[in-house]
C-alpha positions in Angstrom: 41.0 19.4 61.1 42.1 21.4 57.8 45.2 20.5 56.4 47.3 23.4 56.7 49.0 22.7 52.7 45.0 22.9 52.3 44.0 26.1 54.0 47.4 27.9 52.6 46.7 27.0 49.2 42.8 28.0 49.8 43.8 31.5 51.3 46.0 32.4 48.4 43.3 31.2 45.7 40.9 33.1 47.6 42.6 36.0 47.9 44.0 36.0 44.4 40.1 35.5 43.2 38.8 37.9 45.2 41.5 40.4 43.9 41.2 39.4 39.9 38.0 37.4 40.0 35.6 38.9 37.3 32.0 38.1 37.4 28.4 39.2 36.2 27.1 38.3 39.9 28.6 41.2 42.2 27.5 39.4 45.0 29.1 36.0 44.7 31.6 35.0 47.4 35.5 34.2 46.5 35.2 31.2 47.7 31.7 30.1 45.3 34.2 31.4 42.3 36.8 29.0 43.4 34.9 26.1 43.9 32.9 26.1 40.6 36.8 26.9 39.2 37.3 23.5 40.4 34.6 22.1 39.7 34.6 22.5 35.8 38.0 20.4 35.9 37.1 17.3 38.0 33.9 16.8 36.7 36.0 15.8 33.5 38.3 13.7 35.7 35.9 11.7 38.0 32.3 12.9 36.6 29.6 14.4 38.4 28.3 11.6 41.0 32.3 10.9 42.0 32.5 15.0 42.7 29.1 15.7 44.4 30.6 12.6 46.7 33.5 14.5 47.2 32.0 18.0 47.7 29.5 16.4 49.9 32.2 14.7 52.3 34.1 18.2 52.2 31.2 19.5 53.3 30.7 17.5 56.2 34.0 17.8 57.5 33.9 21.7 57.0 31.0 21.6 59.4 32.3 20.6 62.3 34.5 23.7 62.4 32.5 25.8 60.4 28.6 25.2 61.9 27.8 28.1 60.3 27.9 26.0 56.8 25.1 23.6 58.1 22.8 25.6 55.7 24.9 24.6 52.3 24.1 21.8 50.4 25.8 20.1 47.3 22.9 19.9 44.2 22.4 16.8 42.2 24.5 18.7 39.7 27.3 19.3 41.9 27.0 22.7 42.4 26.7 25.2 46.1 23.1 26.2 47.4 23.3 28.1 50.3 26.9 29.5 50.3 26.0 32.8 49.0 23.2 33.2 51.5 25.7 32.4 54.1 27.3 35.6 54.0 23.9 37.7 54.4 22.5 35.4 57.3 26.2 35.9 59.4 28.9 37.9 59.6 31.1 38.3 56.2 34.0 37.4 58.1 32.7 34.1 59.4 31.3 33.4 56.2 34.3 34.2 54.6 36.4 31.8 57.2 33.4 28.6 56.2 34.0 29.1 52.7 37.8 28.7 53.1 37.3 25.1 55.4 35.4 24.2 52.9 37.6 24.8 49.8 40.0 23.4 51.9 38.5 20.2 52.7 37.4 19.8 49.0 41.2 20.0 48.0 42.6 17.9 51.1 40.2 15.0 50.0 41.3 15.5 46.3 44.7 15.3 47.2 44.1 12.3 49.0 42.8 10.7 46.0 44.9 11.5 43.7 48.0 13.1 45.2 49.0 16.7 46.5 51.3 17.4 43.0 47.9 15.9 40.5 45.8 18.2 42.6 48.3 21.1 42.5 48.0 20.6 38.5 44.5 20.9 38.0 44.9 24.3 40.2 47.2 25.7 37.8 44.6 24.5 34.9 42.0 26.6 36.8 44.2 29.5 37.3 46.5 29.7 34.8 47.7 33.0 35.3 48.5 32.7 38.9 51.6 31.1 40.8 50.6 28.5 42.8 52.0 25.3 42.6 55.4 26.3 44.1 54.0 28.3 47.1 57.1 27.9 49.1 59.8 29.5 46.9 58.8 32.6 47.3 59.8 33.4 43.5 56.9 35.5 43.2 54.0 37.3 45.1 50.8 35.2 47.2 48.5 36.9 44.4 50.9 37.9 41.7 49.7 36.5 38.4 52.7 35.0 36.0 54.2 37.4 33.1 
C-alpha cells in the first residue's frame, strides 16, 4: 500500500511539473520529470548502486498495484526504461496513476531511510520554486510556485 503523505506529495509534484515542467522531449511523462528531479539529488547523497536499490524496490512495490508497470525497469545508471512507453501501450490515465505509485513508493522508502522532514528537504532542493514542504497549511496554492 502507498503511503498516503506519499501519494499527496506525488500528486502535487506531479501536477505542479506537469503545469511548469519545461522540456526538449514533448513526450516525456510528469512523472519521468520528477523522478530524474530526484534522482540528481540522491545520487549525491547515497550514490548510484544505493538509489538503483531503492528505485528498484519502489518499483516492485508499485507493481503490485500498478501491473501495468511490469514493463519498467531501473538501468545500471539508475535511470527509467519503459515508463515513457507505458503511456503509448495503455491508457494515459492508467499510466499516469503507475507513475504516481511509483514516485510514491520511491519517496515512502526514502523517507524511511532517512526521515519524512530530510526527504521533504531534498524536494524543496528539486523544486525550489514550489511550496511543498508544509502541504497542510494551506498558506499557499497545490501548484503555486513561491514569490
Amino acid at each position: 500500500m502507498v503511503p498516503t503523505e506519499s501519494l499527496d506529495l506525488t500528486r502535487r509534484l506531479l501536477a505542479y511539473e506537469a503545469i511548469t515542467g519545461k522540456t526538449s522531449e514533448p513526450a516525456q511523462s510528469a512523472a519521468l520529470r520528477v523522478y530524474e528531479k530526484l534522482r540528481r539529488p540522491l545520487f549525491a547523497l547515497i550514490g548510484v548502486a544505493d538509489f538503483r536499490s531503492l528505485a528498484s524496490r519502489a518499483l516492485t512495490l508499485a507493481q503490485t498495484e500498478a501491473p501495468g508497470l511490469s514493463v519498467v525497469q531501473v538501468t545500471a545508471d539508475g535511470s527509467l526504461q519503459g515508463l515513457g512507453e507505458l503511456d503509448q501501450q495503455i491508457e494515459k490515465d492508467l499510466a499516469e496513476e503507475g507513475g504516481a505509485i511509483l514516485i510514491a513508493q520511491l519517496l515512502g522508502l526514502l523517507s524511511t531511510f532517512v526521515g519524512i522532514a530530510f526527504a521533504l528537504r531534498l524536494v524543496q532542493d528539486a523544486w525550489p520554486d514550489a511550496a511543498f514542504g508544509d502541504h497542510n497549511s494551506g498558506k499557499r496554492g497545490e501548484h503555486e510556485p513561491t514569490r
